[in-house]
LODOKE-220195 format. One record per atom (N, C-alpha, C): residue number from 1; atom name; y, x, z. Coordinates in steps of 0.02 Angstrom, whole numbers. Last residue first. Example, Ala and Ser with C-alpha at 12.3 -4.5 7.8 and 13.67 -1.06 7.14 Angstrom:
<nodes>
(2, 'N', (-112, 642, 354))
(2, 'CA', (-53, 684, 357))
(2, 'C', (2, 645, 394))
(1, 'N', (-284, 660, 390))
(1, 'CA', (-225, 615, 390))
(1, 'C', (-165, 660, 390))
</nodes>
This chain:
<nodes>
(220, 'N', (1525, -1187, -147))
(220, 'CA', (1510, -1253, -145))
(220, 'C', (1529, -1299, -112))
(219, 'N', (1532, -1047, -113))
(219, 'CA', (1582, -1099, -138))
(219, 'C', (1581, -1152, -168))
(218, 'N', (1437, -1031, -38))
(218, 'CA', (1483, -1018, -3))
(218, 'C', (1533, -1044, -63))
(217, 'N', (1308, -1160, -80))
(217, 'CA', (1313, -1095, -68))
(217, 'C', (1396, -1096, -43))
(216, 'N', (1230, -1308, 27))
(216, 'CA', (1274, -1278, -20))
(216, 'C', (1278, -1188, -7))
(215, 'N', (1080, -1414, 21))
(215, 'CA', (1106, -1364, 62))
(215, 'C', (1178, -1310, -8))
(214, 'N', (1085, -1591, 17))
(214, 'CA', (1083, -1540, -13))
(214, 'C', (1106, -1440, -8))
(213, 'N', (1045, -1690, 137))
(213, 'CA', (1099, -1652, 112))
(213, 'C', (1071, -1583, 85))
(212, 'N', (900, -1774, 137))
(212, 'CA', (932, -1742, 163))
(212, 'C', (984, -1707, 120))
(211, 'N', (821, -1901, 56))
(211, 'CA', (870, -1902, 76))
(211, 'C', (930, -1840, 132))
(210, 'N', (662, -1800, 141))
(210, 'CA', (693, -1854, 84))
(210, 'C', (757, -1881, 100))
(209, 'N', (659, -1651, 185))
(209, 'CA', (652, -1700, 199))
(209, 'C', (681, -1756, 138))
(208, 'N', (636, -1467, 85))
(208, 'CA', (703, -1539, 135))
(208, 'C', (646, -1589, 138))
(207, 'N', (476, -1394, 142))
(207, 'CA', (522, -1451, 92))
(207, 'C', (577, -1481, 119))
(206, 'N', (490, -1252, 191))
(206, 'CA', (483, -1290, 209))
(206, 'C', (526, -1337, 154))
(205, 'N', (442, -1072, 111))
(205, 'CA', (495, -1124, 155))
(205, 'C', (501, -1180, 154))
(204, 'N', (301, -996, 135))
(204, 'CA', (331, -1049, 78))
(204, 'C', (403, -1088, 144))
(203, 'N', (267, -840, 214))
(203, 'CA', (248, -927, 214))
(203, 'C', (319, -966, 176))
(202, 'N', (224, -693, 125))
(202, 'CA', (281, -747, 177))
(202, 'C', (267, -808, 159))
(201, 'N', (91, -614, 179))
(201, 'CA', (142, -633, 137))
(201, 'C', (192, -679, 182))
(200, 'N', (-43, -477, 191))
(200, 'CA', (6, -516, 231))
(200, 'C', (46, -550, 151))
(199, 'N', (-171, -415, 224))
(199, 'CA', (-149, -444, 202))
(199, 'C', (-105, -489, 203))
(198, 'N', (-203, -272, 362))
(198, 'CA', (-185, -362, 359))
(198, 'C', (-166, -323, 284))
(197, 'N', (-316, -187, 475))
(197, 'CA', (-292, -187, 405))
(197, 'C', (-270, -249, 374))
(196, 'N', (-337, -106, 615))
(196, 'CA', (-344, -174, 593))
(196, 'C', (-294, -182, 546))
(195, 'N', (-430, -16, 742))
(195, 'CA', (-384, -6, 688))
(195, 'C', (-391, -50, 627))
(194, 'N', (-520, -84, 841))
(194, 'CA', (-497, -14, 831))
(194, 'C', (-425, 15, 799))
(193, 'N', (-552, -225, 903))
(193, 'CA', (-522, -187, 852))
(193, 'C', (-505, -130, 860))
(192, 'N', (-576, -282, 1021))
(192, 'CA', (-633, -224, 990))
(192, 'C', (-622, -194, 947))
(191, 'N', (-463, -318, 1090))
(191, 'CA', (-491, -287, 1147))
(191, 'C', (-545, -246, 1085))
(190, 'N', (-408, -396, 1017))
(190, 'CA', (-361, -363, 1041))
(190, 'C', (-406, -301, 1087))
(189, 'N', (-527, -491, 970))
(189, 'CA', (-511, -460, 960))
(189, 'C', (-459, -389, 966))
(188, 'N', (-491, -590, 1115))
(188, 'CA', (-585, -545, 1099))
(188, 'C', (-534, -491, 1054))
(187, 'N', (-380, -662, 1060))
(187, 'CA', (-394, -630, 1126))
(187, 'C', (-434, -586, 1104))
(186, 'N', (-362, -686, 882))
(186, 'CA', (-419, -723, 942))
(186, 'C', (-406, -674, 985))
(185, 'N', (-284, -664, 794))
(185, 'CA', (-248, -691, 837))
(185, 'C', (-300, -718, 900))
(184, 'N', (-352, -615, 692))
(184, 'CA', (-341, -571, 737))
(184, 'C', (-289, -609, 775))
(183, 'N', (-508, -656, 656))
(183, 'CA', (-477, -674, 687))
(183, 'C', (-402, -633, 714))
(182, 'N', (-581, -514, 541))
(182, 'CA', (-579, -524, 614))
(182, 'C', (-526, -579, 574))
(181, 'N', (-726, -450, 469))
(181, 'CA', (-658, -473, 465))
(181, 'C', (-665, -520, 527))
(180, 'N', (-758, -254, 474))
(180, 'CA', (-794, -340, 480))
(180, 'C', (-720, -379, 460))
(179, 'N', (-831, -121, 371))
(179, 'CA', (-765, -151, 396))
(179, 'C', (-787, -227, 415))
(178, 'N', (-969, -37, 463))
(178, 'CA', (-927, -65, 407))
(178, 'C', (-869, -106, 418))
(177, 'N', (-931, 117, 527))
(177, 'CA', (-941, 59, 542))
(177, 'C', (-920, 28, 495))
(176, 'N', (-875, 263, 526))
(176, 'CA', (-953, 246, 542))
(176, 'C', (-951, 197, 534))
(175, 'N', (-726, 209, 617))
(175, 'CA', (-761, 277, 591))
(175, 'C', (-835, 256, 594))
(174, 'N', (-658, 50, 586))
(174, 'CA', (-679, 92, 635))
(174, 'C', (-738, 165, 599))
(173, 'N', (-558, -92, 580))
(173, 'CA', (-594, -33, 540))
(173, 'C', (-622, 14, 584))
(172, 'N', (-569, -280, 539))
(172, 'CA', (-554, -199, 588))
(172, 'C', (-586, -178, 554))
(171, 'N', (-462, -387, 423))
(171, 'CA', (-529, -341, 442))
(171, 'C', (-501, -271, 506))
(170, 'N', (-376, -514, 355))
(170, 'CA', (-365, -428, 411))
(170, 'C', (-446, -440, 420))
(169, 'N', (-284, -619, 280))
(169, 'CA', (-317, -580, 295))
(169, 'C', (-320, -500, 338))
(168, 'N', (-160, -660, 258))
(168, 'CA', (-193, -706, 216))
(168, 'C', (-269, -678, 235))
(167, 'N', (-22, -727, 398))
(167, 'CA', (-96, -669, 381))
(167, 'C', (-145, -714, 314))
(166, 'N', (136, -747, 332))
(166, 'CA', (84, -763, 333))
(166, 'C', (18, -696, 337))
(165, 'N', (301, -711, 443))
(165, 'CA', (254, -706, 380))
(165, 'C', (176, -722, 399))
(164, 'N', (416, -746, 515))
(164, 'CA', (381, -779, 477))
(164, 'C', (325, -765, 407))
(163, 'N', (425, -660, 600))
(163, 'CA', (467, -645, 534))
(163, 'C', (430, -711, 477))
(162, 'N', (368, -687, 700))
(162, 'CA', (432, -686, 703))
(162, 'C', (469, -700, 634))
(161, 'N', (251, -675, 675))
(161, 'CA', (251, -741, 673))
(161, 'C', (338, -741, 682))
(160, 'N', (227, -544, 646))
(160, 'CA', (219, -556, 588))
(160, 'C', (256, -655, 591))
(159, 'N', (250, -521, 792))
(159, 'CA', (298, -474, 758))
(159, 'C', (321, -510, 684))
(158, 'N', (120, -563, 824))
(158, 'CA', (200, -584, 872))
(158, 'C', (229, -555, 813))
(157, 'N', (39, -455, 792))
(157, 'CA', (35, -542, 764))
(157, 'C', (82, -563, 792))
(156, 'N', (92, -357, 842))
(156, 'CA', (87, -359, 784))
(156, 'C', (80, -431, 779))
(155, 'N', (52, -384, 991))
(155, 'CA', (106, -355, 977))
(155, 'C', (110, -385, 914))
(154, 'N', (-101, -414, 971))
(154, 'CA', (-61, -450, 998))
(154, 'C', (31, -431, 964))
(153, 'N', (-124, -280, 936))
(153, 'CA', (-148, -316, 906))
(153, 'C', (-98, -385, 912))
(152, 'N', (-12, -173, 995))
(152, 'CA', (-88, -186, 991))
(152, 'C', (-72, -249, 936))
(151, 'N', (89, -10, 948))
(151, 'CA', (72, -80, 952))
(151, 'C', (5, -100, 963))
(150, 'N', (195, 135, 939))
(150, 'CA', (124, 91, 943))
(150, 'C', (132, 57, 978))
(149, 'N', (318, 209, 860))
(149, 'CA', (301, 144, 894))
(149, 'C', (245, 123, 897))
(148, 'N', (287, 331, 849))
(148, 'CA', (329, 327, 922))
(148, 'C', (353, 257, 905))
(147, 'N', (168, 471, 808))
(147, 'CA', (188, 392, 796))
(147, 'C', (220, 385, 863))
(146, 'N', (157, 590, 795))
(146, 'CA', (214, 554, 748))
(146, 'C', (208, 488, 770))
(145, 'N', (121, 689, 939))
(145, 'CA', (98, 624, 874))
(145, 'C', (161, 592, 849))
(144, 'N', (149, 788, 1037))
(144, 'CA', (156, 801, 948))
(144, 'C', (130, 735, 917))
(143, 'N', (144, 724, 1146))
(143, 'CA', (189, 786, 1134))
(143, 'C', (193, 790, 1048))
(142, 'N', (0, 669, 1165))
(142, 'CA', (53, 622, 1142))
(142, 'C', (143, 652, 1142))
(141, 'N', (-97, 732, 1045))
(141, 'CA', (-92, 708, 1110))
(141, 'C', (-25, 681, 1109))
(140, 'N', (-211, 641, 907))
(140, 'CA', (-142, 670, 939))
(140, 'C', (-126, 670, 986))
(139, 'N', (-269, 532, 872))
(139, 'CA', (-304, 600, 891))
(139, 'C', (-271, 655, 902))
(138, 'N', (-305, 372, 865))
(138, 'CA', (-247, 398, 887))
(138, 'C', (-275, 488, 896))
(137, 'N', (-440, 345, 815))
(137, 'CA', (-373, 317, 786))
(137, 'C', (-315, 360, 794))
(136, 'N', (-502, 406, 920))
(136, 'CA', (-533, 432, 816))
(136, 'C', (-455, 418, 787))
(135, 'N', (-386, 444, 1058))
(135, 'CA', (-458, 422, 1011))
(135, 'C', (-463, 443, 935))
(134, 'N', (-286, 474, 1206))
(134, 'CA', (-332, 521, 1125))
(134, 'C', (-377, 493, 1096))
(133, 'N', (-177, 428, 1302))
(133, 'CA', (-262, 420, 1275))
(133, 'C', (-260, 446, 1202))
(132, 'N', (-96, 482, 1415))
(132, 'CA', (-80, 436, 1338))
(132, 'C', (-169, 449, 1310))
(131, 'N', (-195, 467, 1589))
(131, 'CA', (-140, 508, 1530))
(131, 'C', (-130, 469, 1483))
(130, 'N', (-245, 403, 1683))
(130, 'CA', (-173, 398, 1677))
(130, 'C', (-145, 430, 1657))
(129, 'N', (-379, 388, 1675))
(129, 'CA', (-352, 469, 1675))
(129, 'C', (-282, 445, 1676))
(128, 'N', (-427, 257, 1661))
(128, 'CA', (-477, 327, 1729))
(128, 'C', (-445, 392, 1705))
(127, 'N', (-306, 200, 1641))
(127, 'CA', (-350, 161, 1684))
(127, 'C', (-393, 235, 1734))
(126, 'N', (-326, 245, 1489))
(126, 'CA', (-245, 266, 1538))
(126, 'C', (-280, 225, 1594))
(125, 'N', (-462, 234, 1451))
(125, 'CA', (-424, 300, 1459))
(125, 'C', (-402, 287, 1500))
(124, 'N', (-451, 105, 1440))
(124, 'CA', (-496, 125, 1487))
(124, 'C', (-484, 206, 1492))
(123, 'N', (-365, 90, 1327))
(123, 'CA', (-352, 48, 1395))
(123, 'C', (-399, 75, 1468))
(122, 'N', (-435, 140, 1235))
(122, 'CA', (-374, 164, 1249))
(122, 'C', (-362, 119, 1318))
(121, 'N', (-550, 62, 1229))
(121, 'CA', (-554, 149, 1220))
(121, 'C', (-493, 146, 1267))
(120, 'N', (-518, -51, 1181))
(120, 'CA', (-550, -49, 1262))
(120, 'C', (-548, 34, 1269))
(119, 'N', (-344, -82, 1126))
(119, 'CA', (-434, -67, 1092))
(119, 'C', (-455, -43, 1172))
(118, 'N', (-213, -72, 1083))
(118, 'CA', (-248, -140, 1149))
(118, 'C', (-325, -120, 1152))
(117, 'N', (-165, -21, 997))
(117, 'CA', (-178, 10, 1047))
(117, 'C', (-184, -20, 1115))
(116, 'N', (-235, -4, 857))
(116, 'CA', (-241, -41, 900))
(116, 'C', (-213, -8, 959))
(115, 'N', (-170, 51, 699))
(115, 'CA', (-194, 69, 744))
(115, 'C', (-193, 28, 783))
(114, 'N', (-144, -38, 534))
(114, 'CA', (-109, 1, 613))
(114, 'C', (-155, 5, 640))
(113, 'N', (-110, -82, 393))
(113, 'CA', (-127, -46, 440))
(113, 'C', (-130, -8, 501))
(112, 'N', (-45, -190, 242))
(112, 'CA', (-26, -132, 296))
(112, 'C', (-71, -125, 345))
(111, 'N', (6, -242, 113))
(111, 'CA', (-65, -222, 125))
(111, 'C', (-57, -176, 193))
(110, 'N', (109, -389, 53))
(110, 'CA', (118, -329, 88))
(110, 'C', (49, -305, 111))
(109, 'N', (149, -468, -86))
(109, 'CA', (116, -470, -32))
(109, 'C', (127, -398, -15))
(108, 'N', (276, -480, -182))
(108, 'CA', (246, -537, -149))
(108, 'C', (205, -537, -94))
(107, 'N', (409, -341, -103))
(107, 'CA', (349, -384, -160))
(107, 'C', (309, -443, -123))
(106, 'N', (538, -356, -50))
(106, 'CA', (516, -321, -108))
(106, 'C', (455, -326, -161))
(105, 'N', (511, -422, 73))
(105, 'CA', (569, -444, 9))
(105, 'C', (558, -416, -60))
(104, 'N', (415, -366, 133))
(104, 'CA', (400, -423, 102))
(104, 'C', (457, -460, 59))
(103, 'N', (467, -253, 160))
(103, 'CA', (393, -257, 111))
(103, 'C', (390, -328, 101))
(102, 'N', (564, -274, 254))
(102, 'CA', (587, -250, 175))
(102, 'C', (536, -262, 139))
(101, 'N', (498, -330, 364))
(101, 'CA', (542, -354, 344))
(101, 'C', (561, -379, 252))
(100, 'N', (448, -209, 387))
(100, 'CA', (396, -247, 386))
(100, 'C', (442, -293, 327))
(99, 'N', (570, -119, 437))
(99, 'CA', (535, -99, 373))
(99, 'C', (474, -164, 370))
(98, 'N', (625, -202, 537))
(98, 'CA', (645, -211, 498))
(98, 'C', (608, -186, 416))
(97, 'N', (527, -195, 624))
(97, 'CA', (519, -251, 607))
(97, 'C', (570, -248, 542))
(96, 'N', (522, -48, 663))
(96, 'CA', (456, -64, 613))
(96, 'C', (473, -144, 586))
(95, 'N', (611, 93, 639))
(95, 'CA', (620, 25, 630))
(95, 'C', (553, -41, 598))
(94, 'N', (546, 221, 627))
(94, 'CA', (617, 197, 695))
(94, 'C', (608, 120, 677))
(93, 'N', (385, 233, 611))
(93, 'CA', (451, 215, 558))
(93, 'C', (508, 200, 645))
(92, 'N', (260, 223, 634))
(92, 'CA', (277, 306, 658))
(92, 'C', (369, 306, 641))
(91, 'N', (179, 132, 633))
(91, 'CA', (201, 150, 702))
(91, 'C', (253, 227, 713))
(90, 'N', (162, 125, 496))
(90, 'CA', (219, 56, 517))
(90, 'C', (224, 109, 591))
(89, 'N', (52, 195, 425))
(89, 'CA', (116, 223, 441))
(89, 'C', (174, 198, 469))
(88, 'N', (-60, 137, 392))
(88, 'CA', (-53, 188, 451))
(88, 'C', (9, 225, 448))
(87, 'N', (2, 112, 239))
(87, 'CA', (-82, 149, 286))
(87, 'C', (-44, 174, 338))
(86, 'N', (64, 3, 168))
(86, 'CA', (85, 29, 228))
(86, 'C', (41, 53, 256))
(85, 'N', (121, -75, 13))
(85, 'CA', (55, -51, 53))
(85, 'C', (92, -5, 114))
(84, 'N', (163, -198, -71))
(84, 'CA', (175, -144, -65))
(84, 'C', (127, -119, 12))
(83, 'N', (116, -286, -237))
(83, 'CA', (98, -268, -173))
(83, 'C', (136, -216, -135))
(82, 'N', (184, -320, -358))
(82, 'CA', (154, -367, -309))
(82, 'C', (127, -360, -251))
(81, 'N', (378, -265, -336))
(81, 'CA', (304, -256, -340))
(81, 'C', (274, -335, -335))
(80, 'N', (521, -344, -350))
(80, 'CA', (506, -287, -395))
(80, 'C', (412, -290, -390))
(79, 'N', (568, -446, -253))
(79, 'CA', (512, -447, -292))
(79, 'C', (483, -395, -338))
(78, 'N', (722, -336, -254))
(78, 'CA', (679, -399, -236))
(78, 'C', (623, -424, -282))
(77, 'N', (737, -171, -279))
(77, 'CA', (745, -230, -294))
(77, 'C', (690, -285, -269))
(76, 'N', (758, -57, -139))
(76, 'CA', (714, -97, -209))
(76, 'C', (747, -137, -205))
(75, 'N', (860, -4, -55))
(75, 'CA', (881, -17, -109))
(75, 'C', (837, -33, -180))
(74, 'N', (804, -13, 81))
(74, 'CA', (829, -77, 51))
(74, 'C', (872, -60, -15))
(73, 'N', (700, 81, 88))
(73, 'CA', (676, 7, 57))
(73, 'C', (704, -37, 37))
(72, 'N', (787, 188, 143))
(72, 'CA', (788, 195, 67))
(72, 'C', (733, 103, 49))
(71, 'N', (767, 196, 278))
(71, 'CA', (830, 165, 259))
(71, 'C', (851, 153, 179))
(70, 'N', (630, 182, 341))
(70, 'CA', (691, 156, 386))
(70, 'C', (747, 141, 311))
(69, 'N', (562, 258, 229))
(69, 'CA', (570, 201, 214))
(69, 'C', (606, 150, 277))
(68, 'N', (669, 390, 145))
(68, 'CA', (629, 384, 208))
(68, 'C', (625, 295, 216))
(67, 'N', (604, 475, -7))
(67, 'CA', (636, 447, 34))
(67, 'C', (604, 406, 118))
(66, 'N', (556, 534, -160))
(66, 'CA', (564, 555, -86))
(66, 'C', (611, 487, -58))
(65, 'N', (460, 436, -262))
(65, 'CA', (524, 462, -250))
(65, 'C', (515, 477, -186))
(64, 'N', (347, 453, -404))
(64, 'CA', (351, 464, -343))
(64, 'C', (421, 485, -305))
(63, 'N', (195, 427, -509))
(63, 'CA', (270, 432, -500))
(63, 'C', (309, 411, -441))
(62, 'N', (80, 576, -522))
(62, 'CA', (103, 497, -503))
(62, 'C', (198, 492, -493))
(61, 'N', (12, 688, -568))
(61, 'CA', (36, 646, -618))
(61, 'C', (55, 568, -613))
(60, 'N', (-19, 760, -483))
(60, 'CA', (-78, 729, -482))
(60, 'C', (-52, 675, -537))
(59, 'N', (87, 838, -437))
(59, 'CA', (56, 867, -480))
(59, 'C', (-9, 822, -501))
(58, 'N', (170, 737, -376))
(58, 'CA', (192, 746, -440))
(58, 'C', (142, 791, -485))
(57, 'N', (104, 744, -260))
(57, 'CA', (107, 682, -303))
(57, 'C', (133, 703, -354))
(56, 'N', (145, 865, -210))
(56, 'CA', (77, 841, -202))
(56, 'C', (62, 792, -260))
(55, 'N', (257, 842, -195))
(55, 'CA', (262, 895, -253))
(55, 'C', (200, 886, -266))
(54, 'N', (288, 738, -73))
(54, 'CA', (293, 704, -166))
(54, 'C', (264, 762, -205))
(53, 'N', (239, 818, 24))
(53, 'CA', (203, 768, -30))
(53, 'C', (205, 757, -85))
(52, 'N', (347, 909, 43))
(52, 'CA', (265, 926, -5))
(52, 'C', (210, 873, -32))
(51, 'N', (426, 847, 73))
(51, 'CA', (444, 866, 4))
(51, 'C', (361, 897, -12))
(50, 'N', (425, 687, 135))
(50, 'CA', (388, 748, 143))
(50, 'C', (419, 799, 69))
(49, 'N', (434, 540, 121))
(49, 'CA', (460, 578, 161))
(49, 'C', (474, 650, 140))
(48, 'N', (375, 435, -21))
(48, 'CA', (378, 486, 44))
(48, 'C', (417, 527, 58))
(47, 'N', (327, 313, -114))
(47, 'CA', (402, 337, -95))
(47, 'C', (382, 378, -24))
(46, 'N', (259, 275, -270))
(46, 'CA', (251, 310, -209))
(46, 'C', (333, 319, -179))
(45, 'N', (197, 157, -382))
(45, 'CA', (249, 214, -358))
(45, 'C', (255, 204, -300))
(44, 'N', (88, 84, -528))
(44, 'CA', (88, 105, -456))
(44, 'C', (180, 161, -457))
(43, 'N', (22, -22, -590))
(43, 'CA', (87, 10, -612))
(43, 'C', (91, 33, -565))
(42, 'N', (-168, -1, -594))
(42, 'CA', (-100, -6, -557))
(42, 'C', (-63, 16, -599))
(41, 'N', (-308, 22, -641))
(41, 'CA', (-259, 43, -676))
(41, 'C', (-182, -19, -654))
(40, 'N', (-393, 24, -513))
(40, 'CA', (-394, -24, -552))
(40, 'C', (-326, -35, -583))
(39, 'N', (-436, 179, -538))
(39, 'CA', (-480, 105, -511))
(39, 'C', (-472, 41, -541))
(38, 'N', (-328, 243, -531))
(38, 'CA', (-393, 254, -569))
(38, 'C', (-439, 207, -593))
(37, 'N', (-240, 199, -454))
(37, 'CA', (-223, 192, -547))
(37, 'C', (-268, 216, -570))
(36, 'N', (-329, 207, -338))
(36, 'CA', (-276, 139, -371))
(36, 'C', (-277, 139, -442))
(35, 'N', (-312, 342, -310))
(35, 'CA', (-354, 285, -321))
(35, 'C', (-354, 238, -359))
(34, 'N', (-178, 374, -319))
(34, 'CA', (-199, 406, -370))
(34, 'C', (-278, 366, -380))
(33, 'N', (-147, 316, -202))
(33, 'CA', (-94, 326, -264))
(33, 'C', (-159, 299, -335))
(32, 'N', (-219, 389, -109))
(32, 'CA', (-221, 313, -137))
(32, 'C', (-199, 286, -177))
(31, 'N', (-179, 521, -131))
(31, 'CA', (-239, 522, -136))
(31, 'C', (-266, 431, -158))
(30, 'N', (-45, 561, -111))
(30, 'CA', (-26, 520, -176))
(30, 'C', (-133, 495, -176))
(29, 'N', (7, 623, 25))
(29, 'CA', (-1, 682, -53))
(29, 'C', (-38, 621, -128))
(28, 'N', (95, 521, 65))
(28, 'CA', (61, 576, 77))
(28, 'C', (71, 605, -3))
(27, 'N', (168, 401, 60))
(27, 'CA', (100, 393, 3))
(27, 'C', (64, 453, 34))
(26, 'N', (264, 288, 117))
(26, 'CA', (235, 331, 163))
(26, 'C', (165, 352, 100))
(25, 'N', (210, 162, 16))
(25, 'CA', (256, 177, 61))
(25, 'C', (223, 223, 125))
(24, 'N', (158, 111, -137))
(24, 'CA', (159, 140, -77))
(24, 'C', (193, 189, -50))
(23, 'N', (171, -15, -254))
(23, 'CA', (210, 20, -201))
(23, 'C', (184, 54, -139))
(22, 'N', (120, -83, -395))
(22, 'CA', (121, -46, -311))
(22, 'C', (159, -15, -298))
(21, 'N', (80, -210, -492))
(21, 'CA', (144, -171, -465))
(21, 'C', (137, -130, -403))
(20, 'N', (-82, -237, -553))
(20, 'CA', (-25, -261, -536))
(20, 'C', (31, -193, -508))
(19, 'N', (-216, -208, -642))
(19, 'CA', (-148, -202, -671))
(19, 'C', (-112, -240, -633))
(18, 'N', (-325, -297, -500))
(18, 'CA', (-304, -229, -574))
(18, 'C', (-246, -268, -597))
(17, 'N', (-258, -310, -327))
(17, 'CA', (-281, -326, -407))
(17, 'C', (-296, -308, -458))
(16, 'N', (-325, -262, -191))
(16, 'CA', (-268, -245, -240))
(16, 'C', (-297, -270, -303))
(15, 'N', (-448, -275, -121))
(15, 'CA', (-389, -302, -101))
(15, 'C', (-329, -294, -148))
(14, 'N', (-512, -129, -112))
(14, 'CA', (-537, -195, -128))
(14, 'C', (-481, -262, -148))
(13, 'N', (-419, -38, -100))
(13, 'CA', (-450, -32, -164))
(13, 'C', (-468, -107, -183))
(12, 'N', (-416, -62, 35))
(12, 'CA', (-350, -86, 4))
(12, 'C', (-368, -83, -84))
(11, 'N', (-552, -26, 88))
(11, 'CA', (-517, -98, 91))
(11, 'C', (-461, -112, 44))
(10, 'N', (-531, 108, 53))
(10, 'CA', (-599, 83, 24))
(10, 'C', (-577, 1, 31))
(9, 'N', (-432, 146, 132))
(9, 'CA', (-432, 160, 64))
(9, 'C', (-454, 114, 31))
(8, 'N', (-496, 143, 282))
(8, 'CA', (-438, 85, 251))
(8, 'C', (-419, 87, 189))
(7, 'N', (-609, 257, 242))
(7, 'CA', (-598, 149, 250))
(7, 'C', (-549, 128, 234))
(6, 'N', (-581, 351, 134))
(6, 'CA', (-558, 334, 195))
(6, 'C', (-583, 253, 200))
(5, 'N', (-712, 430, 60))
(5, 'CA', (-652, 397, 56))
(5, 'C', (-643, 355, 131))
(4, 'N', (-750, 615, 104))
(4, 'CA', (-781, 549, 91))
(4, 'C', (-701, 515, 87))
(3, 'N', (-708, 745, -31))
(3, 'CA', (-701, 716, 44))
(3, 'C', (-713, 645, 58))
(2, 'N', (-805, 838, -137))
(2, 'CA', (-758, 788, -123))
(2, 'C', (-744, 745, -59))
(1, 'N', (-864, 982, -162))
(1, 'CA', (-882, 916, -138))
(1, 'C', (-820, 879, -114))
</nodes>
């Protein structure tokens, strides 16, 4: 019997085009990978960490480079994908604004996922136990969890408005529950989201003005 599919899977399935370019980053053992080019026959490639992943991925017949995406993203090429995807793996990277950064130089839209850690669970933990809080999302105590940048909701929409990129979409996700689509710059939300899945891109750079100086390169 086959292991049910993950929500945020079941969203990014939705959300990905047939036959476009993927990229996933942080892939594991290739299980979305391998969705994807089932589903909706992706040019798909994986880039992980792990040597058992990729060997994971290589036996499932995906194509797949080790590397760590702090410092191997910046040698894609620009625009190379149309999507590159991020499950639940932006909090765990040394560098999340800069890896956010790279997904959007590298392809037109970016599909990424994070954990809340503004969600009323976790706030009402550290409040009546003033320990690191344990939920569905987070289920690691906080000695062994890989992730060593968590963010809320708030955090993240600050992060995306820095870098100027666009939300074209986000839904919360939660165990048992269908996915809804959220606001996620509304207050309310910071507080029911669980774990909140964006569609992201970069906002169009602004028209010169009429009559403005033509902007020059360095030997112009």
């Amino acid at each position: 019997m086959s292991a049910p599919l993950r929500d945020d899977f079941r969203e990014i399935l939705r959300l990905v085009r047939p036959d476009a370019r993927v990229l996933d980053v942080g892939c594991g053992e290739g299980e979305l990978l391998e969705l994807l080019t089932r589903e909706k026959n992706v040019d798909g490639q994986g880039l992980e960490l792990s040597s058992e992943g990729v060997g994971a991925c290589l036996a499932r017949g995906l194509a797949v480079v080790q590397g760590d995406a702090d410092r191997d993203l910046d040698h894609f090429p620009t625009k190379a994908f149309d999507y590159a995807i991020l499950s639940k793996t932006l909090q765990q990277v040394r560098d999340p604004k800069h890896v956010l950064s790279e997904l959007l130089r590298i392809a037109e839209r970016a599909v990424v996922s994070v954990p809340n850690f503004g969600h009323w669970r976790v706030r009402m933990a550290l409040i009546t136990t003033g320990r690191m809080p344990e939920t569905k999302a987070l289920p690691e105590p906080w000695w062994s969890t890989p992730n060593i940048h968590l963010c809320t909701l708030r955090d993240f929409t600050s992060l995306c408005a820095d870098l100027n990129l666009r939300i074209d979409a986000c839904v919360s996700l939660a165990p048992g529950k269908p996915p809804r689509q959220i606001d996620a710059a509304r207050p309310i939300e910071n507080w029911r989201a669980e774990t909140a899945l964006f569609l992201l891109s970069r906002k169009a750079e602004p028209e010169p003005s009429p009559g403005a100086p033509a902007k020059s390169d360095l030997f112009g």
